[in-house]
Each structure stands twice: as C-alpha cells, then as structure tokens.
C-alpha positions as CSV (number, residue, x, y, z in Angstrom):
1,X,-38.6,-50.8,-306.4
2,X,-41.6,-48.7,-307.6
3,X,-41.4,-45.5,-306.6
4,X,-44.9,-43.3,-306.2
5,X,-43.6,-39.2,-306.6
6,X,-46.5,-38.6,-304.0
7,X,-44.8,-39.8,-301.2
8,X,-41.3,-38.1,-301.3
9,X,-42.8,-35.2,-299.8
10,X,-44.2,-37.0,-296.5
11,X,-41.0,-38.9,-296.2
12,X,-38.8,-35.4,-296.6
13,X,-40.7,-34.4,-293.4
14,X,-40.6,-37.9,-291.6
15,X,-36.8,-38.7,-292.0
16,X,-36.2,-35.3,-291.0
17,X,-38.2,-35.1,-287.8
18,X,-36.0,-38.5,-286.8
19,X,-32.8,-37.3,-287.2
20,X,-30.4,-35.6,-285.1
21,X,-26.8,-33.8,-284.9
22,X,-25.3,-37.1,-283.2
23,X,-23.3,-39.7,-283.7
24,X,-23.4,-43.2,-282.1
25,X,-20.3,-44.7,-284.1
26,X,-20.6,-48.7,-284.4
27,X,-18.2,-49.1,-287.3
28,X,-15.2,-51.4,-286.7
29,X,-11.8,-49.9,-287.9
30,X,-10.4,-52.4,-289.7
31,X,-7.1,-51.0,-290.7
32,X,-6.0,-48.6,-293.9
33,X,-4.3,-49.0,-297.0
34,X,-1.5,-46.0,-297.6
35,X,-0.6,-45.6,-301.6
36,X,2.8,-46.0,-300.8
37,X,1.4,-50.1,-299.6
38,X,0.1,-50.2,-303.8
39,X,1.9,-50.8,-306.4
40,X,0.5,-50.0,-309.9
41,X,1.9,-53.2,-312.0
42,X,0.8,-51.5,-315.6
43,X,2.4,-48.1,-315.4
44,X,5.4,-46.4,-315.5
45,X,4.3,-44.6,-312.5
46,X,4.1,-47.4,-310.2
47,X,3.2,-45.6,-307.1
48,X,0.0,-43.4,-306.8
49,X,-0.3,-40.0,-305.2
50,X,-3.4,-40.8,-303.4
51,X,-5.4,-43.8,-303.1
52,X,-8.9,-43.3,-301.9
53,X,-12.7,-43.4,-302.4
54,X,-12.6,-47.4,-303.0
55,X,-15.4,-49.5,-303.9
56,X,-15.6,-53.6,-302.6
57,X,-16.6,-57.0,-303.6
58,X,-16.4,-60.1,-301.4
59,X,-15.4,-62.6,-304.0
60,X,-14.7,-66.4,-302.4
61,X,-12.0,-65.5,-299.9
62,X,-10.9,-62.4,-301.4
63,X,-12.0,-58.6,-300.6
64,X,-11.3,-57.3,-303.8
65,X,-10.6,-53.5,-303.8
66,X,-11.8,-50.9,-306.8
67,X,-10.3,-47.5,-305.9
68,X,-9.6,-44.2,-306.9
69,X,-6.1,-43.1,-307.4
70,X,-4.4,-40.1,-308.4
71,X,-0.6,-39.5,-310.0
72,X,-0.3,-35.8,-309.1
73,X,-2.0,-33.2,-308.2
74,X,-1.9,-30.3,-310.7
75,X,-5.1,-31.6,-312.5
76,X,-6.4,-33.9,-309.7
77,X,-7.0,-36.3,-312.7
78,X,-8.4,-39.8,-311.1
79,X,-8.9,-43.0,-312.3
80,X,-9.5,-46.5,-310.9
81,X,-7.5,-49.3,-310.1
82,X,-8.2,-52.7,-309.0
83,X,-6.3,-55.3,-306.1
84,X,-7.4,-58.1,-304.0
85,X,-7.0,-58.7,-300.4
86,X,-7.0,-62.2,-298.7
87,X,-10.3,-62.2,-296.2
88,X,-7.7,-63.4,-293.4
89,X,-5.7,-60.2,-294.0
90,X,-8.6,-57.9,-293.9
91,X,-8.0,-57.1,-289.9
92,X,-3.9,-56.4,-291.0
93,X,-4.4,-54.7,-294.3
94,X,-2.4,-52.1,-292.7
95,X,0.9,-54.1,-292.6
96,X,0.4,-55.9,-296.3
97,X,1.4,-54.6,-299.7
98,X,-0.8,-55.3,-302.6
99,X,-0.3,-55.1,-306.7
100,X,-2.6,-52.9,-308.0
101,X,-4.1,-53.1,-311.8
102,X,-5.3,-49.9,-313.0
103,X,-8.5,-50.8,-314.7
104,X,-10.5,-47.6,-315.5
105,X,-8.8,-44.5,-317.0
106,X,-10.2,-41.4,-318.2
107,X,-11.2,-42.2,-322.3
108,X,-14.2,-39.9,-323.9
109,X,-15.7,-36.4,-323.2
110,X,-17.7,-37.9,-320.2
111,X,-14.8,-38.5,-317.9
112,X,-11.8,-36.9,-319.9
113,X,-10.4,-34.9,-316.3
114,X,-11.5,-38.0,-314.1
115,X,-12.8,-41.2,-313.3
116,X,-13.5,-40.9,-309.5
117,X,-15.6,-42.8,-307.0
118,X,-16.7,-46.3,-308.2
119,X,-19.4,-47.8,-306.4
120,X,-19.4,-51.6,-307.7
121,X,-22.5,-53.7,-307.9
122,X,-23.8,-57.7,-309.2
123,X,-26.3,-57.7,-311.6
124,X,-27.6,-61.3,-312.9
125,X,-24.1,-62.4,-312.3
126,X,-22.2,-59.5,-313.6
127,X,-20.2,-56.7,-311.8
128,X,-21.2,-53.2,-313.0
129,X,-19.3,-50.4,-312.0
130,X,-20.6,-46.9,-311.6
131,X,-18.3,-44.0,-311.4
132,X,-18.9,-40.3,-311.4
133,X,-16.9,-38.7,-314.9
134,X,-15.3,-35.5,-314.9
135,X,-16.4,-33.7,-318.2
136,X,-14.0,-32.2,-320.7
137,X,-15.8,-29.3,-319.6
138,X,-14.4,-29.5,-316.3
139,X,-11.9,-27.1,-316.1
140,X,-13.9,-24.7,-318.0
141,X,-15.2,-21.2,-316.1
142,X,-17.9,-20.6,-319.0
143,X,-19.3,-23.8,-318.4
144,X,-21.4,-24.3,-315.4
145,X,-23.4,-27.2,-316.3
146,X,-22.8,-31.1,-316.0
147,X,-18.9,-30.8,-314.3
148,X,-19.8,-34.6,-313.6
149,X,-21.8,-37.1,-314.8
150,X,-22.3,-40.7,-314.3
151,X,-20.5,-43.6,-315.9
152,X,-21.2,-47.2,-316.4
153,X,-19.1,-49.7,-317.2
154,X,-19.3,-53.6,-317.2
155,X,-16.7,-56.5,-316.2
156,X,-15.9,-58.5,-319.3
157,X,-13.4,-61.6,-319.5
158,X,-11.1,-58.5,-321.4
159,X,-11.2,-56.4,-318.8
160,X,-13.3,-53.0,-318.2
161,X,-15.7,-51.9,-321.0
162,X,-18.0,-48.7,-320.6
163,X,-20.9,-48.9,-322.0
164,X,-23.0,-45.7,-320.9
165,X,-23.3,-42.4,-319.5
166,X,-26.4,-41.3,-317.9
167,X,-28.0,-37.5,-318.5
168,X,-31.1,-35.6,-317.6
169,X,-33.4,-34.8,-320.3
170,X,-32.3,-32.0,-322.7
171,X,-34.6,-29.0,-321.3
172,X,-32.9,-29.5,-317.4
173,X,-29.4,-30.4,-318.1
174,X,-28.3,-26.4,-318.4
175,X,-29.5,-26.7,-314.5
176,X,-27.3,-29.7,-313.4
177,X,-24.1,-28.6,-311.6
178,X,-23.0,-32.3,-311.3
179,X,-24.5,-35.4,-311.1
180,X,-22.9,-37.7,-308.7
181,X,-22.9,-40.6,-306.1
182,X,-24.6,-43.0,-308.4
183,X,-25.0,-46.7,-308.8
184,X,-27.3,-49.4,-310.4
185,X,-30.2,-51.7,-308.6
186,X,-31.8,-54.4,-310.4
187,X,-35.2,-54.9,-308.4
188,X,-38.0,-55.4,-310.1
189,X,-37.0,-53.2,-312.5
190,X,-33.7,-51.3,-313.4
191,X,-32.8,-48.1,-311.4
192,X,-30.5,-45.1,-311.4
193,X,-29.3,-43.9,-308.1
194,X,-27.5,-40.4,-308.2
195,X,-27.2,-37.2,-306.6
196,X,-28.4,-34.3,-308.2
197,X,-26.7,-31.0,-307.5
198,X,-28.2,-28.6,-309.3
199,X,-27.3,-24.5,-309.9
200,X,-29.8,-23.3,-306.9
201,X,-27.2,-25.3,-305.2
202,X,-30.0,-27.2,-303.8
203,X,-28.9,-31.2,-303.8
204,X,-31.2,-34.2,-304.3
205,X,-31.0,-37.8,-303.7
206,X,-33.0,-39.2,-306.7
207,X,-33.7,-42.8,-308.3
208,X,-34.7,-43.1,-311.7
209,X,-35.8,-45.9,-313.7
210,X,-33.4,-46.8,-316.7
211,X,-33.9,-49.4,-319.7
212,X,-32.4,-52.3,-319.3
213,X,-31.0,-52.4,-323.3
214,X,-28.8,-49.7,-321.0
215,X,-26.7,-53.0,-319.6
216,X,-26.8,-55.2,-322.4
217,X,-25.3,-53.0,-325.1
218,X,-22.2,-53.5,-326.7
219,X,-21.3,-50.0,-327.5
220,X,-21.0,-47.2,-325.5
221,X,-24.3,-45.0,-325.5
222,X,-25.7,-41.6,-324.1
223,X,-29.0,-42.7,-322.2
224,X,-31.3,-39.6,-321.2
225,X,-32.8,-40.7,-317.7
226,X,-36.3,-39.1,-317.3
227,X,-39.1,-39.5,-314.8
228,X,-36.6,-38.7,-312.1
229,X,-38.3,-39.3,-308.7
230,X,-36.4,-37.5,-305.3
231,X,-36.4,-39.5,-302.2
232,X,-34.8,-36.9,-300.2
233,X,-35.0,-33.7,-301.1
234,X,-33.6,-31.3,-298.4
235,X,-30.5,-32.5,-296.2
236,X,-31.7,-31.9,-292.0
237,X,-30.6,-28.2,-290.9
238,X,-27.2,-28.9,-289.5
239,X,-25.9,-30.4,-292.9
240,X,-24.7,-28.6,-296.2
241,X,-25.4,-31.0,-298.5
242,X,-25.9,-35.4,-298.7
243,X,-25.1,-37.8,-301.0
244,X,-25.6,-41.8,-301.5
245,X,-22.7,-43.5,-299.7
246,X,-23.2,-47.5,-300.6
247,X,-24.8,-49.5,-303.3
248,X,-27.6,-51.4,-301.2
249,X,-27.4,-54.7,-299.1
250,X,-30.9,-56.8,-299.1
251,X,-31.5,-58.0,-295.5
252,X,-34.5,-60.0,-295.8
253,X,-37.4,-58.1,-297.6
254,X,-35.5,-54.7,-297.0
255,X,-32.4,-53.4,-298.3
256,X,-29.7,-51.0,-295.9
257,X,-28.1,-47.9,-297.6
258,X,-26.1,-45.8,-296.6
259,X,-26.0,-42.0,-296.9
260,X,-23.3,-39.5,-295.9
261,X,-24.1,-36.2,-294.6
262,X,-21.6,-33.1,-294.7
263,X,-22.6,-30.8,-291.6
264,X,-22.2,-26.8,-292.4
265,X,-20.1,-25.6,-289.8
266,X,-17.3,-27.7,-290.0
267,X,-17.6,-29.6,-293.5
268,X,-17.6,-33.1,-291.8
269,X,-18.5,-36.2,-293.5
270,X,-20.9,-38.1,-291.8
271,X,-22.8,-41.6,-292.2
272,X,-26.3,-42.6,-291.7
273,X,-28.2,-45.7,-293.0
274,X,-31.8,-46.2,-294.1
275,X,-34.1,-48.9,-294.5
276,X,-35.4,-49.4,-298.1
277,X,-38.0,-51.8,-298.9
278,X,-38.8,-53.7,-302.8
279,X,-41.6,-50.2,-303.1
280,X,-38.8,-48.0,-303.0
281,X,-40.2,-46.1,-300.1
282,X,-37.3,-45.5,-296.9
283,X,-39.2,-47.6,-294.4
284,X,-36.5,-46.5,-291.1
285,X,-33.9,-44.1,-290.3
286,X,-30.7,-44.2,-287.9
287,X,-31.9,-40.9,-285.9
288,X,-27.8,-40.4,-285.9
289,X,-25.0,-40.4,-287.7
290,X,-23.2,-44.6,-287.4
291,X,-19.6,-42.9,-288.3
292,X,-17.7,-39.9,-288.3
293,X,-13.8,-39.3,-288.3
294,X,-12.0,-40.2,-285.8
295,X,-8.8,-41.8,-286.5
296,X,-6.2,-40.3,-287.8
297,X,-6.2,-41.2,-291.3
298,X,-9.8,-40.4,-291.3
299,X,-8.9,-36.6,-289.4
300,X,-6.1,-35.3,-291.0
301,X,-5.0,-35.9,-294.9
302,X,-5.4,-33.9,-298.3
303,X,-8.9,-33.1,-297.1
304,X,-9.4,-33.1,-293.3
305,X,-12.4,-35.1,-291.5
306,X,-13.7,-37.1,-293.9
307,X,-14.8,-40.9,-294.2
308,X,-16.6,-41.5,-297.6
309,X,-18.1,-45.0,-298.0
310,X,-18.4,-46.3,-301.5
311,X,-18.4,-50.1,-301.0
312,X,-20.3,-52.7,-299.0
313,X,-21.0,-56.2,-298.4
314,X,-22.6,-58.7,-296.4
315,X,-20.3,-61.8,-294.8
316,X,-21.7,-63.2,-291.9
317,X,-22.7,-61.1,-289.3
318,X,-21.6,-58.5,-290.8
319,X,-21.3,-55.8,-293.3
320,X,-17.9,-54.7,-294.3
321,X,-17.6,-51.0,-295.9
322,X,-14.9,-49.9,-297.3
323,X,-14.3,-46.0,-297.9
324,X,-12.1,-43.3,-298.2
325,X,-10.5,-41.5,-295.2
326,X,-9.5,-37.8,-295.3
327,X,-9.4,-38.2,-299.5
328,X,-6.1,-40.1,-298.8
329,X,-5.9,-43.6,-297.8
330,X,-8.4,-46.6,-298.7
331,X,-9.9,-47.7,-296.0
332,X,-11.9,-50.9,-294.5
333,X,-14.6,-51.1,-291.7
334,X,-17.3,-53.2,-290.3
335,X,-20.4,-53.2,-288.9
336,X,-22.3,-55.8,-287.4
337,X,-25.6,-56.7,-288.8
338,X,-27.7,-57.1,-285.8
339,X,-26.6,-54.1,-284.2
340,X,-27.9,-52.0,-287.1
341,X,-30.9,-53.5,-288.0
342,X,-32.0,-53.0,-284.1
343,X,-31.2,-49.1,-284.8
344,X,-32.9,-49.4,-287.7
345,X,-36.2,-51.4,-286.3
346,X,-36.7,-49.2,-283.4
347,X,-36.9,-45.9,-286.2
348,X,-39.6,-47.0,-288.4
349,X,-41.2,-44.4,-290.3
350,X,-44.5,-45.8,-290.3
C-alpha cells in the first residue's frame, strides 16, 4: 500500500459526496457473550466486570476471542484476555460458558491505566496484537497530550510479549490528544493504522509507514512514526468523530475495512466499510451505515447504543465480526461476502 499525500484531499470530497445518514443493516446477530458466561482461570477475580471490545481469529475450527475486560469500575482499568469458541457453537455462543486466560495486562508507562481494544492481525505467520495504552498520564488534568497511545505486542510460544509503542515525531506529540483504533498491515511494505485525535479536536484516520526491525525486535522499543499520510480527514456532517473499526480482509486485489462513525446528535456508533486497494487509495464506499444498534445488548448497557467492531475474518461466504455492544458484552456477527462486495462495487469512487 503506497500512499501518494496528493490524493487524500480528492478522496475527503469523494467519500463524502457518497455517503448518507442511513443505515441498510446486513449484519447477522450471532449471539453475545455476558462476563458473567467467562471465567478468568488465572486470577483471583475470576469473573470480570465487563467484557467487551473483543478482537477475532478463525483458527482451524475455533473462533478464538481476544477481548477487553474490566474488574471494577473506579479506574476503568482494562486489560485483555483470551478464550476459544468451537465454530459449531458460534450461532449459540449465547448459551455456552468459556475459560478465559488473561493475556495482556497493563505493564510500563504506555498502558499503565489500560490495555483496551485489541485488534489482532497475521503477519508472515504470526499473530500481532495492537491495542490502544492508557498512559500513566491518564488520570492527570495537567496533561493534555498522548492520554493513549498505541501498543504492539507479538504471540510467542511463552505467551504475550510487547515489543513496541508507536509515537508521533517529537515537535507534534504536545498536539496529540490520543492516538487510537490502530493495527498493523503487511503489504508491500509495513503500515501503521491509527486514529489521530488531536487538541483542535479534529480527528484523522491516518496510515503510516513503520520499519519492519519494529516486529522483529526482541525488546520492547519507542518507534517515532513520521510521514503520517490522512486518508480521511473530516468525518461527513452528521457524525462527531470516526475511527478504524477492523483490521482489513483481502478479497481479491482489494482489501474491506471497516470504519465506525459516531453521529452528533445522539452519540451512536455506526459502521461503514470501504474498499482499499494494494495503492492504499479507498477505491468504494457503502453510501450507508451496514450496522447500527439494535438489539438489546447493543442499545442499553454501561454505554447505550453502541456496536464497536474490532475483529474480522473471512470463512466461506462470509466475514464474521466480532465487537463490542453497548461497552458491555462481546459480541459476534456476520456478514455475507457477496452482499457487500455488491454495495461496495456499485460505489466506486472512480
């Protein structure tokens, strides 16, 4: 994925001119998981708070589950565990209990108040997860800058070992209110995907290119990410701010991606999906939102109206999300393949 910086602009007006405050929902409720369904094998605490926010691999016959959990609420302190689900149960999660392993926990300055929001991703045959760290400057009203950052780690046969955190160069990082949403592609080079919100509270989808010596380290480093190139700069009028949902499915020549969307008067979370191809440029648009809350679990929970995708992959005909509904539950969906690609075909950009 090269990306040229002259063409953000043209696709900011583009994308913009094909969406539209609608939804046309075509996920498939699959069922949720409640945290009182996990049980946390490897702490005293067995049972979490909340369970949300979950990243997915298909593995063989397994769906295994990467999601954020919580233990109280005073500090809202998250961290990450891990469980499998059998692909036959994936339609009656909501009836099964699973062992859960917690995996990620909060460890250095970068994600000392949280590890929240994995999105989980194979690279040359290993699993990489990216996670969005709550600072040790979190909690602190002086500090305005960097709340969050991103987080890699990387699957070992001993378990989770970080081995990065990703900042912008030194003279804009005093203008970075978080830095979110984020996950790795390997096309035909190594990229950062994140969200820039900055202090003009002005967000920014952005893709950056990193070093590869980034995922083969053995110790943990700070990597400055520069040459930071926006693909969407300005979310449409009806929506507060966006944000990258999923790590990207290749279909083809093109990869699907998908984006929520928060709309300003209600605060909704909202999902659209683009068409990337190996250039980097968004080559199609859904001209509506594919999913919004509806469900219960999605409607009403420790924050209302909200379905927050952070996993997906292809099996079949379809790709299978799975996301967090109402910050409370884990959640599974799917969508079938041909349905969106024939959104996506008939809202070509070019």
């Amino acid at each position: 994925m090269i990306i040229k910086r002259e063409y953000w602009q043209d696709l900011n007006l583009r994308v913009k001119e094909k969406r539209q405050f609608k939804t046309v929902d075509i996920v498939e409720r699959l069922g949720c998981i409640t945290p009182q369904q996990i049980t946390i094998a490897n702490h005293p605490i067995d049972k979490p708070t909340t369970s949300f926010n979950p990243s997915m691999k298909i593995i063989g016959d397994k769906i295994v589950i990467y999601a954020r959990i919580t233990l109280g609420y005073y500090s809202y302190s998250s961290a990450i565990v891990e469980f499998s689900i059998p692909f036959e149960e994936s339609e009656c999660c909501s009836e099964k209990n699973y062992i859960a392993k917690l995996s990620i926990t909060p460890s250095n300055k970068y994600d000392f108040w949280g590890v929240e929001d994995p999105r989980v991703n194979e690279i040359e045959g290993k699993l990489y997860i990216t996670y969005c760290g709550r600072t040790v400057s979190y909690f602190e009203p002086e500090r305005k800058s960097e709340k969050t950052l991103p987080v890699t780690a990387v699957k070992t046969p001993d378990g989770w070992k970080k081995i990065a955190v990703f900042r912008m160069e030194d003279e804009l990082r005093s203008f970075v209110a978080t830095d979110k949403n984020a996950f790795i592609v390997k096309a035909k080079k190594f990229y950062l995907f994140h969200r820039l919100h900055m202090l003009n509270n002005k967000f920014y989808l952005s893709v950056c290119e990193i070093p590869s010596q980034a995922l083969y380290t053995t110790d943990f480093k700070e990597i400055t990410i520069g040459d930071n190139i926006t693909v969407l700069e300005e979310q449409s009028e009806f929506e507060e701010k966006i944000g990258w949902a999923t790590p990207p499915i290749k279909v083809g020549e093109e990869y699907i991606v998908l984006i929520h969307g928060v709309d300003k008067e209600k605060g909704v979370y909202r999902v659209f999906a683009v068409l990337m191809n190996e250039e980097g440029f968004f080559t199609a648009v859904t001209p509506f939102y594919i999913m919004e809350p509806r469900e219960i679990y999605e409607v009403y929970g420790d924050r209302p109206y909200v379905v927050f995708p952070c996993g997906a992959d292809l099996k079949g005909e379809y790709i299978y999300i799975s996301y967090g509904a109402a910050d409370s539950v884990v959640a599974l969906g799917r969508i079938k393949l041909e349905t969106l690609f024939d959104i996506l075909n008939d809202n070509r950009l070019d």
